[in-house]
Every structure is written in structure tokens, then in C-alpha cells.
C-alpha positions as CSV (number, residue, x, y, z in Angstrom):
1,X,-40.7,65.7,92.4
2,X,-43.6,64.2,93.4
3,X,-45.6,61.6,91.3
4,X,-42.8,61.4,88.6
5,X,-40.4,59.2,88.7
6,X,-36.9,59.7,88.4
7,X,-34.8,61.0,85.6
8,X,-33.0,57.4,84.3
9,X,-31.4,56.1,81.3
10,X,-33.3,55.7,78.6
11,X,-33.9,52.6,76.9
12,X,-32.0,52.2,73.5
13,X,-34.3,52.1,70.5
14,X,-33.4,49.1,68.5
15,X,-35.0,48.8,65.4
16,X,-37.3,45.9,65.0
17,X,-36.7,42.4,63.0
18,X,-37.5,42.8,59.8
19,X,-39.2,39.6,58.6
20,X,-38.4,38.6,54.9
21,X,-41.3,38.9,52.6
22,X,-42.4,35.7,50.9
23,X,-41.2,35.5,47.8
24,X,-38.0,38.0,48.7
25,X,-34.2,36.6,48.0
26,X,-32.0,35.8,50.4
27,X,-28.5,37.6,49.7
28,X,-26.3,35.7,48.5
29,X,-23.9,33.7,50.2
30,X,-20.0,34.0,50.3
31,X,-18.7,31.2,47.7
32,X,-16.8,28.9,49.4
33,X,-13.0,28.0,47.7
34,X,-13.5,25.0,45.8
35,X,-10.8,22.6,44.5
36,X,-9.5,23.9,40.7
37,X,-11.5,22.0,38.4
38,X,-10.0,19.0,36.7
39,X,-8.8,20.3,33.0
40,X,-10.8,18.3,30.1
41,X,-9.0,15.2,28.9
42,X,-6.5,15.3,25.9
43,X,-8.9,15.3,22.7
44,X,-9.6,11.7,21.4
45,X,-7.3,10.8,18.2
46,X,-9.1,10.4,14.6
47,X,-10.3,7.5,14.2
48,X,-8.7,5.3,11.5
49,X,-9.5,5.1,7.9
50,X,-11.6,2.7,6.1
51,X,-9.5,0.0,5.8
52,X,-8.1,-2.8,4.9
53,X,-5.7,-1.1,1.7
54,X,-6.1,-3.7,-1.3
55,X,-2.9,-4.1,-3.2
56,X,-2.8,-5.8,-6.6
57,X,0.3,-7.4,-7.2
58,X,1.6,-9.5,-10.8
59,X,4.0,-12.4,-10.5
60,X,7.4,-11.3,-9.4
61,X,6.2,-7.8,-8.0
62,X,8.9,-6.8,-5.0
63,X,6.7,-4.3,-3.1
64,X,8.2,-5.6,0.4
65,X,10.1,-2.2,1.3
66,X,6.8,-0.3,0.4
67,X,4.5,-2.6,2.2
68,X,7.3,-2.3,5.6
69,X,7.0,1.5,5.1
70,X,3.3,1.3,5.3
71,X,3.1,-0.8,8.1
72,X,5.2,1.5,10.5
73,X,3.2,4.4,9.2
74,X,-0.8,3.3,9.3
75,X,-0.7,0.2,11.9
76,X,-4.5,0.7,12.0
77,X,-5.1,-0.3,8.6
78,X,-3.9,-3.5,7.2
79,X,-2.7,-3.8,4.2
80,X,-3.8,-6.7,1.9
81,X,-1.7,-8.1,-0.9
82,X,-3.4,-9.9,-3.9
83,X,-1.8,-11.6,-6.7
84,X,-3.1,-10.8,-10.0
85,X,-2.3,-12.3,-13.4
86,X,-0.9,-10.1,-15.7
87,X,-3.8,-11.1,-17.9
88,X,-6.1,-9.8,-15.3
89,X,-4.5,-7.4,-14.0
90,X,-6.3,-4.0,-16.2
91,X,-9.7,-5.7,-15.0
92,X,-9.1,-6.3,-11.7
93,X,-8.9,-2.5,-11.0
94,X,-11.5,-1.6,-13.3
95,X,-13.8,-3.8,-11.2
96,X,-12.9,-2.3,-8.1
97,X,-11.4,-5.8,-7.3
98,X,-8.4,-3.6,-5.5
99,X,-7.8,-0.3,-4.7
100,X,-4.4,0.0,-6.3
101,X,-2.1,-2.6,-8.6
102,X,1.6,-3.2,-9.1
103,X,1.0,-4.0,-13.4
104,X,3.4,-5.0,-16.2
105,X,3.4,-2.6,-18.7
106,X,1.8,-1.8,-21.2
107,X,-1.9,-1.3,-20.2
108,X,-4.8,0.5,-21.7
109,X,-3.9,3.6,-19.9
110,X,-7.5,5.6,-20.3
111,X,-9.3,6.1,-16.9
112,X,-5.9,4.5,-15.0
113,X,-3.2,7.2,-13.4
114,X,0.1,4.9,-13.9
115,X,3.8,5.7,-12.3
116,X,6.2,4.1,-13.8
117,X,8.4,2.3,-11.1
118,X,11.4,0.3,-12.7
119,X,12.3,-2.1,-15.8
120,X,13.4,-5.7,-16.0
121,X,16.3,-7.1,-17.5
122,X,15.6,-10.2,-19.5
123,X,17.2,-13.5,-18.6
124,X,17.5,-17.1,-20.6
125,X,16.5,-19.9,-18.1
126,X,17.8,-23.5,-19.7
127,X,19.2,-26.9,-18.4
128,X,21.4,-26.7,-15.9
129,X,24.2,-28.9,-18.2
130,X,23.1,-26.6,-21.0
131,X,26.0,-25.3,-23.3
132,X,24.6,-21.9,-22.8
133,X,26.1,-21.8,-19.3
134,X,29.4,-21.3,-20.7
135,X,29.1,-18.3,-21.1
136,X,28.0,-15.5,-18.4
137,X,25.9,-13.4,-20.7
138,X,24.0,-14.5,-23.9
139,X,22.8,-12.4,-26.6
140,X,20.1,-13.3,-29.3
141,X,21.9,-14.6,-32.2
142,X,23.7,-17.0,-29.1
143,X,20.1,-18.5,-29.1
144,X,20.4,-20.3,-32.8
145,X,18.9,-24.0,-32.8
146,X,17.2,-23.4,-29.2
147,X,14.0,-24.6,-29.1
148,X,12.2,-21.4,-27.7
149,X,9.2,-22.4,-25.2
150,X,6.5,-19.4,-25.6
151,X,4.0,-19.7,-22.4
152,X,0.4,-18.6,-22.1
153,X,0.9,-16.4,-19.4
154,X,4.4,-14.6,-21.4
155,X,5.1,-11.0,-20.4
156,X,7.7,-10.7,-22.8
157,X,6.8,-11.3,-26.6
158,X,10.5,-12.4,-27.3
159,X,11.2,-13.8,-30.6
160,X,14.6,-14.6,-31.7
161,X,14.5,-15.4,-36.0
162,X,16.9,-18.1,-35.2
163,X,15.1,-20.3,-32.9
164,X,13.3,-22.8,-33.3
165,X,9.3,-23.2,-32.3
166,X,8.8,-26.2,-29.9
167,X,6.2,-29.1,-31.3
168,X,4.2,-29.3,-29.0
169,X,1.4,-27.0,-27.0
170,X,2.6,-23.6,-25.2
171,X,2.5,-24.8,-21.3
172,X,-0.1,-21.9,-19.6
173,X,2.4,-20.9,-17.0
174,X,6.1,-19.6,-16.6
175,X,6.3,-21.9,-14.0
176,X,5.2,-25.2,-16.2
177,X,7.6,-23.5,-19.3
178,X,10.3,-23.7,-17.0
179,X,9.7,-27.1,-15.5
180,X,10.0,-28.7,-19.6
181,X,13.3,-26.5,-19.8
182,X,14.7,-28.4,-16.7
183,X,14.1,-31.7,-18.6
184,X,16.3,-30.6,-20.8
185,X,13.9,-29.6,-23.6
186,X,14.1,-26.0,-24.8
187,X,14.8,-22.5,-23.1
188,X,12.8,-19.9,-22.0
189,X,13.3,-16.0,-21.5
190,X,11.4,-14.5,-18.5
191,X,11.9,-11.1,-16.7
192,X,14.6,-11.4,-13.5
193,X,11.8,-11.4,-11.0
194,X,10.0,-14.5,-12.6
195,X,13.4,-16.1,-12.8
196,X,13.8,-16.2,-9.3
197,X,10.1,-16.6,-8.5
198,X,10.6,-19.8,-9.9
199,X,14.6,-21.0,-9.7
200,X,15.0,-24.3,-10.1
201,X,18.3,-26.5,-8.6
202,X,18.2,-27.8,-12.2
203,X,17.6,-24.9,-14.4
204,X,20.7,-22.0,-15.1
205,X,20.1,-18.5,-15.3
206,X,22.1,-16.6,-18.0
207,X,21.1,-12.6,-18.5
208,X,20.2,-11.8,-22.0
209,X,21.9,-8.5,-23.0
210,X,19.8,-7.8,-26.3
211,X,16.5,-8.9,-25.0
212,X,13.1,-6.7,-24.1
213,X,13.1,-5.1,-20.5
214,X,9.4,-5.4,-18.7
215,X,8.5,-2.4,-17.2
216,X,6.8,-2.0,-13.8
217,X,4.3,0.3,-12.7
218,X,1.7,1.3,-10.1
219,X,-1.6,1.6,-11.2
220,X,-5.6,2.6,-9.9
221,X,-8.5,4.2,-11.1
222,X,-8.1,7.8,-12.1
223,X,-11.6,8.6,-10.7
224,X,-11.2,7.4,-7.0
225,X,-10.3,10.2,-4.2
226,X,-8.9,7.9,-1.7
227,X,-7.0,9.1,1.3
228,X,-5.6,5.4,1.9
229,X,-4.4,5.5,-2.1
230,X,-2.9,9.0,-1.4
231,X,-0.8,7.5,1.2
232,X,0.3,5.1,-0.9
233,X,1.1,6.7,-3.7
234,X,3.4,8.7,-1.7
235,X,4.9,6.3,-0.2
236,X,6.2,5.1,-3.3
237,X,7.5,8.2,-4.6
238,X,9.3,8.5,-1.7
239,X,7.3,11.3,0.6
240,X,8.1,11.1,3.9
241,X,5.0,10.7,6.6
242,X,5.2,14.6,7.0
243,X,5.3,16.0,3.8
244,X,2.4,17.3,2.1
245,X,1.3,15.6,-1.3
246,X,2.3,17.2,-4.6
């Protein structure tokens, strides 16, 4: 045909570029594998309690096994020993002066929660060349003639009818009584635990079967919740670090 061109393949219609509007999201792209996250570090451990543990403790106390078991058991809390006289001793918790006390018995017991934790036998400490020593075991009425030495600090209160008083002032300490008896003047009856507290190369120990026992207990203030006290407390009656307290 004239003045037309031929028929020929038409050109494909391909739809125009769109152009993203301003303000219009992009899709999304594909998330690319990451390494696994890193899992959060083991929690931190609870931090110690308020420390150090004050423990009140009367001439001749043996709390050594206790104070061991306490040791393996809170290593993050010290434990503090202080001595205490037995005159002292009610007061010293009262005042807060420690958080818990090994105590001679008895003691005003209002406002205190006390466990009774064993009893003393009673020894005679004299001169090492003493007649006394001939035996192995005294009782009172072996005691006749003795000049009985009475200290200040006594836990005891012994008093045999057939002794006789010394003449001179009551020394203030156990530990001065029994330095007179090892001159050869007098005897003196103590608890074991002072007896060895203060054995002497010159002064003999002879148990006294008819004597007073001294009892020993632990004692604090009925009114404090302590955790550290708790801990204690069970460790001396023997809990083990996983039992609950009862």
C-alpha cells in the first residue's frame, strides 16, 4: 500500500517507572542472618550480710568448733570474739555491745532468749605438794582446815562449813586466787574451763565430786531479727547449712 508503511512488530508497552512519593516507605528489606545473640551473664550472687558477727564470750568459753563451722559457712562475714566478764556479761548485750554472748548462768532472763549449752564440773586447784593430791577425786567434807580463797570475779558461790575464811582481802580475779594457792596458801574451786585457762606448773587439779556445776549458755536480745544471729543460733543447735530454721 501506498503511503503506509509496512505492517511490523509492535513495540512492547512497558509500563512506566513509578517514582516513589516523598514521604512513601521503602519495603522492607530481607534480614540478613546474624550471629545468635550472646545469652545474659549468670545472675550476680547476694551480696553479703552486714557484718562483722559480734560474739560475747566469758572466761573459759570453748566456742572454737562453732566459730570453725561459721567460718567455712559465711567467709564473707567475719566473726569477732569478745571477752566479757561474767559481771558484765547481762549488760554487754543489753547495750548492744554484741550481737550474741556465750554467759554463765544464771542471768536475768527477761528480754534475753537463752539455750542452754552444757554444765561444768567443779574442780579444787591447790599447791602442787598439797596433801590433797593424794587422792584423785575430793569431796567437800575432804576440804576441812583448807583455807578457802573466795575471788571477786567467783562464778561458783561454793561454801564448804568446814573451811576456813582466808585473812586477808578476796584477790579480784581467778587468775590472782590461784597465783596465792600456788604459794602454798589456801585452795580454790573454779569451773574446769577456768582451771585450764589458768593451769599453773605449780598448782594440782583435783575434780570435786560434790561441788556446784556452772552452766553455759548462749544468749541475745529477744527483740533483734538478725539473719547473722539466725545463723548462729543454728549453728549451735546443730542445723546443717541447708536446713531450714525451726
Amino acid at each position: 500500500m501506498s503511503g503506509q508503511r509496512g505492517k511490523g512488530r509492535e513495540p512492547s508497552r512497558r509500563a512506566p517507572a513509578r517514582t516513589p512519593k516523598p514521604g512513601a516507605a521503602r519495603a522492607p528489606k530481607r534480614p540478613t542472618r546474624s550471629a545468635p545473640a550472646a545469652r545474659p551473664a549468670s545472675a550476680p550472687e547476694p551480696a553479703a550480710l552486714q557484718g562483722p558477727f559480734r560474739l560475747g564470750a566469758i572466761p573459759g568459753a570453748t566456742p572454737g568448733k562453732w566459730i570453725d563451722t561459721w567460718q567455712e559457712r559465711m567467709p564473707r562475714n567475719p566473726l569477732e570474739l569478745v571477752p566479757l566478764a561474767v559481771a558484765g556479761q547481762t549488760e554487754a548485750l543489753r547495750r548492744g555491745d554484741v550481737d550474741a554472748a556465750i554467759v554463765r548462768l544464771p542471768i536475768p532472763t527477761e528480754g534475753l532468749h537463752v539455750i542452754a549449752l552444757y554444765e561444768e564440773r567443779p574442780v579444787v586447784m591447790c599447791a602442787r605438794d598439797s596433801h590433797l593430791t593424794a587422792v584423785d577425786e575430793l569431796s567437800a567434807a575432804d576440804l576441812e582446815g583448807e583455807v578457802l580463797i573466795t575471788p571477786v570475779d567467783d562464778v561458783l558461790s561454793f561454801a564448804a562449813p568446814a573451811t576456813v575464811a582466808p585473812r586477808f582481802a578476796p584477790p579480784e580475779t581467778t587468775e590472782e586466787a590461784i597465783a596465792v594457792v600456788a604459794a602454798g596458801v589456801g585452795i580454790v574451786v573454779v569451773p574446769m574451763s577456768l582451771a585450764r585457762l589458768h593451769q599453773r606448773k605449780d598448782v594440782a587439779v583435783r575434780p570435786l565430786v560434790d561441788g556446784p556445776v556452772s552452766r553455759v549458755a548462749l544468749a541475745w536480745d529477744a527483740e533483734r531479727t538478725d539473719p547473722l544471729i539466725d545463723t548462729f543460733v543454728g549453728i549451735v543447735r546443730g542445723r546443717s547449712a541447708r536446713s531450714s530454721r525451726s
